[in-house]
C-alpha positions as CSV (number, residue, x, y, z in Angstrom):
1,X,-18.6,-15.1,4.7
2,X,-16.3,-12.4,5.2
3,X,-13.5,-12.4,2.7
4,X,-9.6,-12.0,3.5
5,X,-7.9,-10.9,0.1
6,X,-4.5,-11.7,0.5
7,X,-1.1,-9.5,-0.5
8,X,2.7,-10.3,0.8
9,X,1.0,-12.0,3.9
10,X,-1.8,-9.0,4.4
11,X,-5.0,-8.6,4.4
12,X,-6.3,-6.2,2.4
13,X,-8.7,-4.4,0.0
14,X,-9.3,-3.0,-3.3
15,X,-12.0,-1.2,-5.6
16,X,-12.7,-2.9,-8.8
17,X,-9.7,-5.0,-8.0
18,X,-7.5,-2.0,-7.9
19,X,-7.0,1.1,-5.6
20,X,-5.6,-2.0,-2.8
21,X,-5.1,-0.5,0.6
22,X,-4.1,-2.5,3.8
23,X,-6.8,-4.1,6.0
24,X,-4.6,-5.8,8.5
25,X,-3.2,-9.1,10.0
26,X,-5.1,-12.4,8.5
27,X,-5.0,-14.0,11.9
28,X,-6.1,-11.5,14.1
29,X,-9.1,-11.0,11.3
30,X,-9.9,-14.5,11.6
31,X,-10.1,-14.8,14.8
32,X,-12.6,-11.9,15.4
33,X,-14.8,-13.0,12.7
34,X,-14.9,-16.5,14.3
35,X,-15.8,-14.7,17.5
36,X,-18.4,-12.4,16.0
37,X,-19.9,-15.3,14.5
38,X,-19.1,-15.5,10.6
39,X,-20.1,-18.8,9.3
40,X,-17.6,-19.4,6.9
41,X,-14.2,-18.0,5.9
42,X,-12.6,-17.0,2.3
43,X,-9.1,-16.3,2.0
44,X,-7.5,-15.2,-1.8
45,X,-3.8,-14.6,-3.0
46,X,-4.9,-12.2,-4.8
47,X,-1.3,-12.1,-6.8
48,X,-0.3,-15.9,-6.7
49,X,-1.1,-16.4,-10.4
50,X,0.0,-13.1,-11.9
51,X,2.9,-13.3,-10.4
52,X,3.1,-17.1,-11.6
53,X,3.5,-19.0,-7.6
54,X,2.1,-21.1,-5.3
55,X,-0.4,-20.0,-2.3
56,X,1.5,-18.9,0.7
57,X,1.1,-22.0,2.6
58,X,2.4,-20.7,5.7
59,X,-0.5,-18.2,6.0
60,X,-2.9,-21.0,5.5
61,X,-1.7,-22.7,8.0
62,X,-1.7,-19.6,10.3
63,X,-5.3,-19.1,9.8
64,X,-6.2,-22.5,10.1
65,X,-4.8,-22.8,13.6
66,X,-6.8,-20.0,14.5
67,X,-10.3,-20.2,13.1
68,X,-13.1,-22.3,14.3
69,X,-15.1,-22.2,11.2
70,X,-14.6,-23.7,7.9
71,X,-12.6,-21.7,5.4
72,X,-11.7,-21.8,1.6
73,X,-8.6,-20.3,0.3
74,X,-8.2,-19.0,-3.3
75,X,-5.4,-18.1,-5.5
76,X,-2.4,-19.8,-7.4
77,X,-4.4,-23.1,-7.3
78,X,-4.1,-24.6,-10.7
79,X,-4.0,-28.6,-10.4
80,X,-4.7,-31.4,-7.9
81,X,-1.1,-31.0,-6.2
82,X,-1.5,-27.2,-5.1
83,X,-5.0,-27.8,-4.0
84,X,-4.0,-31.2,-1.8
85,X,-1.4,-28.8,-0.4
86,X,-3.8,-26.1,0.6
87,X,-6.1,-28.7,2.0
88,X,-3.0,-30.2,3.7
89,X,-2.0,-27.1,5.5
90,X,-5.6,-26.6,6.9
91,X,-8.0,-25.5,4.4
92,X,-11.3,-26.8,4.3
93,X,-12.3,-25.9,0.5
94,X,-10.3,-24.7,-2.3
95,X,-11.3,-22.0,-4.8
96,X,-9.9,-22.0,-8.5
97,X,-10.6,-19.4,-11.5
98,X,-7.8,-19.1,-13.8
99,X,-6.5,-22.3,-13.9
100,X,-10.1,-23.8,-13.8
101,X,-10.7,-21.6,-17.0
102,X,-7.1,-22.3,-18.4
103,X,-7.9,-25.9,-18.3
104,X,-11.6,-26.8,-17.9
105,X,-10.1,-30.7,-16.8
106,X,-8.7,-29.3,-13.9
107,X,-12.6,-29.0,-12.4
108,X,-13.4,-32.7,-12.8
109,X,-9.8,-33.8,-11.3
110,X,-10.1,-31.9,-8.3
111,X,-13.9,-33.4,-7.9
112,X,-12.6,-36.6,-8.4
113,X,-9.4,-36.2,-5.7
114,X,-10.7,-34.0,-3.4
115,X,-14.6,-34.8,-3.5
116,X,-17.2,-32.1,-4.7
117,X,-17.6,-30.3,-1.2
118,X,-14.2,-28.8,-1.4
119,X,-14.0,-27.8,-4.6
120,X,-15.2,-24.1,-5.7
121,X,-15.1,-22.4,-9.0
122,X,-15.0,-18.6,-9.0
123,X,-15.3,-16.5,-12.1
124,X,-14.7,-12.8,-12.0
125,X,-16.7,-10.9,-14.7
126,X,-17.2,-7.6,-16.1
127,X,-20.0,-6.5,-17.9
128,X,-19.9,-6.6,-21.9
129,X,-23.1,-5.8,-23.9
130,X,-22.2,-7.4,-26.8
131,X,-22.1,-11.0,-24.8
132,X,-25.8,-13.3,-24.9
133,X,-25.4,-13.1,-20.7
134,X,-24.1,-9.1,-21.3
135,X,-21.5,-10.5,-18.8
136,X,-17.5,-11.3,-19.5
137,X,-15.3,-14.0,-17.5
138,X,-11.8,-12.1,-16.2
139,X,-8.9,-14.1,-15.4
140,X,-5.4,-13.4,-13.7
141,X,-7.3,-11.4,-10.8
142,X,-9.3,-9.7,-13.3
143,X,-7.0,-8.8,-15.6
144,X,-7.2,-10.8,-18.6
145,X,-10.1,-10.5,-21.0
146,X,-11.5,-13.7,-22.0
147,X,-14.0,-13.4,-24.4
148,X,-15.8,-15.6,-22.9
149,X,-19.5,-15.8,-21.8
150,X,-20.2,-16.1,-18.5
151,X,-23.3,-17.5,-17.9
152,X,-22.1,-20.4,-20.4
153,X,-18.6,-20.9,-18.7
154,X,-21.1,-21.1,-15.0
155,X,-23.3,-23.8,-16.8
156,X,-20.2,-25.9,-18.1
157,X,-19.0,-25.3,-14.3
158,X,-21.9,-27.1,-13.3
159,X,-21.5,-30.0,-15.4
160,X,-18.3,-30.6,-14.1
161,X,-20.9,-31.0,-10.8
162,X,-19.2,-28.1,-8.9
163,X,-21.8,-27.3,-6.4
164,X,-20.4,-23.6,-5.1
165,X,-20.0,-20.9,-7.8
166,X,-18.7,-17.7,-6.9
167,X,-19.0,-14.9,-9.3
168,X,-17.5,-11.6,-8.4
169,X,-18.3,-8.1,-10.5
170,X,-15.6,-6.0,-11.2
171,X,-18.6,-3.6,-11.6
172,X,-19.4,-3.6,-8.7
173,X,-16.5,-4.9,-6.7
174,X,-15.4,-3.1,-3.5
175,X,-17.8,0.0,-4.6
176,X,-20.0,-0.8,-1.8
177,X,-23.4,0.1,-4.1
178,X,-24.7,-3.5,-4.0
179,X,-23.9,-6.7,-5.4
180,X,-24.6,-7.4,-9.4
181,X,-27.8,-8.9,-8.8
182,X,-28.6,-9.7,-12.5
183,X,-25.6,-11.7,-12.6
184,X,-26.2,-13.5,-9.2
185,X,-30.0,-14.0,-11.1
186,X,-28.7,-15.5,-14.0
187,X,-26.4,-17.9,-12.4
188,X,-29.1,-19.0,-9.6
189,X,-31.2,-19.6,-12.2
190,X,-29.4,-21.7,-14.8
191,X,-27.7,-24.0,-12.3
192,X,-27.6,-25.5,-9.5
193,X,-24.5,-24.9,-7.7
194,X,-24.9,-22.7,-4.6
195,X,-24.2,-19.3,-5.8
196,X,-21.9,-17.0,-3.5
197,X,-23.1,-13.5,-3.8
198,X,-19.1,-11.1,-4.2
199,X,-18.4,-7.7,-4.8
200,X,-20.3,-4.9,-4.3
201,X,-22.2,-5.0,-0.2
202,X,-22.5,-1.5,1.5
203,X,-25.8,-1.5,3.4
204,X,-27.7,-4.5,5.0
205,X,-30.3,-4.2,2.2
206,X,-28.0,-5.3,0.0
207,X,-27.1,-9.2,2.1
208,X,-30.6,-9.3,1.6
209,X,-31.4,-8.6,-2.1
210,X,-28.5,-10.9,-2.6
211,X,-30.4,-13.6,-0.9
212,X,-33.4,-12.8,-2.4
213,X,-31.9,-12.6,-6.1
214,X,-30.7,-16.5,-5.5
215,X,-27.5,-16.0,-3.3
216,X,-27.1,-18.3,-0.6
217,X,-23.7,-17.7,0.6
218,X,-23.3,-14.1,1.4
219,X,-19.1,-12.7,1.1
220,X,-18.2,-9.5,2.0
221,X,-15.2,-8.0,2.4
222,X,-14.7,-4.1,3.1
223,X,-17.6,-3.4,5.1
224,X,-16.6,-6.7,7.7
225,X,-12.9,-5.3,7.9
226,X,-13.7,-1.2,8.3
227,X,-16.3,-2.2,10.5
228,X,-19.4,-0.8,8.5
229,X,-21.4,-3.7,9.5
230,X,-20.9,-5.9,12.0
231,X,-21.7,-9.8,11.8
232,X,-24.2,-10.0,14.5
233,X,-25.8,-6.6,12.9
234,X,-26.3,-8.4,9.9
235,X,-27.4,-12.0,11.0
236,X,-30.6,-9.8,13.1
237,X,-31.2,-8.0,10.1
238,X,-31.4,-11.1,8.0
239,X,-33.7,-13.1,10.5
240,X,-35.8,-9.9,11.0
241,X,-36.5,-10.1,6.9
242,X,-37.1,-13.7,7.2
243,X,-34.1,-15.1,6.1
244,X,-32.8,-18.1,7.4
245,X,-29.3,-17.7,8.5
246,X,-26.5,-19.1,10.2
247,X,-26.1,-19.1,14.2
248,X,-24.9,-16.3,15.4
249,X,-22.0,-16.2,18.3
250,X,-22.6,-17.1,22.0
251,X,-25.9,-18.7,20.7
């Protein structure tokens, strides 16, 4: 699932959510990850609730008309209105973290409006010793402290019977020296919502220590768009550990 942050309309990409440098033209990225065989799409406003505003719907609807795979957008979606407008102009899922954490009702109303397949919680954390889990929830695009546990907030997730968690490491984010496995561990373990392995992939061994850790969707960002890895690379690599995985193009 290769990831499009979003910023004024570009893609592009930070580390540890900052250090954001330009990664090109969210339609043209689309369409060559639909060609090389990506499974699923994520797209994330990455500023949308900072700077207190809607998702650009006009992108949405630009990438919708030109991928072929299902994709979820992220980002400024904080109630049932904002997320029927995303799905309106094309998206298949929506993702919410702020908001969702903000006010925990917003999970079950978007469940009950939009159905549980199109709803995902993400929770950006940082790690924090002095936490049960030794893990912190971040809100506002990783700004915010919470204070919050965040193996607990992934379990009350759960309840709300969200069935696609994705947890992304500020640890680890964009630093391309693997994903946070503990975390992915923990939240594999005490749920069961599909858990979307974020932040942190630089090598194919680490797709596949995701996997093996619990992940089952596998997100990547930087190494997709600077062409580290390629798609069909990674899907051969995969199958050649074992791992089942998604068709791959021209198949």
């Amino acid at each position: 699932m290769p990831c499009l942050d979003m910023q004024n309309g570009r893609v592009v990409k930070g580390v540890r959510f900052v250090d954001i440098k330009d990664a090109g033209d969210p339609v043209a990225c689309a369409k060559a990850y639909c060609a090389a065989g990506a499974d699923e799409l994520a797209m994330l406003d990455i500023t949308a609730t900072v700077e207190n505003r809607a998702t650009m719907l006009d992108v949405v609807k630009r990438v919708a008309a030109a991928a072929t795979i299902p994709f979820t957008v992220g980002g400024g979606i904080k109630d049932v209105a904002s997320a029927r407008a995303v799905i309106a102009a094309g998206a298949n899922k929506v993702s919410t973290s702020s908001a969702a954490f903000r006010n925990p009702n917003v999970i079950a109303e978007m469940i009950r409006e939009l159905g549980a397949d199109k709803v995902t919680v993400a929770i950006d954390v940082d790690r924090n010793p002095s936490l049960p889990s030794g893990y912190e929830v971040f809100i506002d695009g990783g700004r915010t402290a919470t204070g919050a546990d965040a193996l607990e907030w992934a379990k009350r997730i759960a309840g709300y019977g969200v069935r696609c968690i994705l947890p992304t490491s500020k640890a680890t984010d964009g630093a391309r020296t693997g994903f946070d496995l503990p975390l992915i561990r923990k939240i594999a373990s005490a749920t069961e919502a599909e858990v979307v392995a974020s932040g942190g992939a630089g090598t194919l061994e680490h797709f596949r220590e995701a996997a093996e850790a619990g992940a089952t969707v596998l997100l990547a960002a930087s190494v997709f768009h600077f062409g580290l890895i390629s798609i069909p690379d990674l899907k051969a690599y995969l199958r050649r550990c074992g791992l089942a995985v998604g068709p791959s193009s021209q198949s």
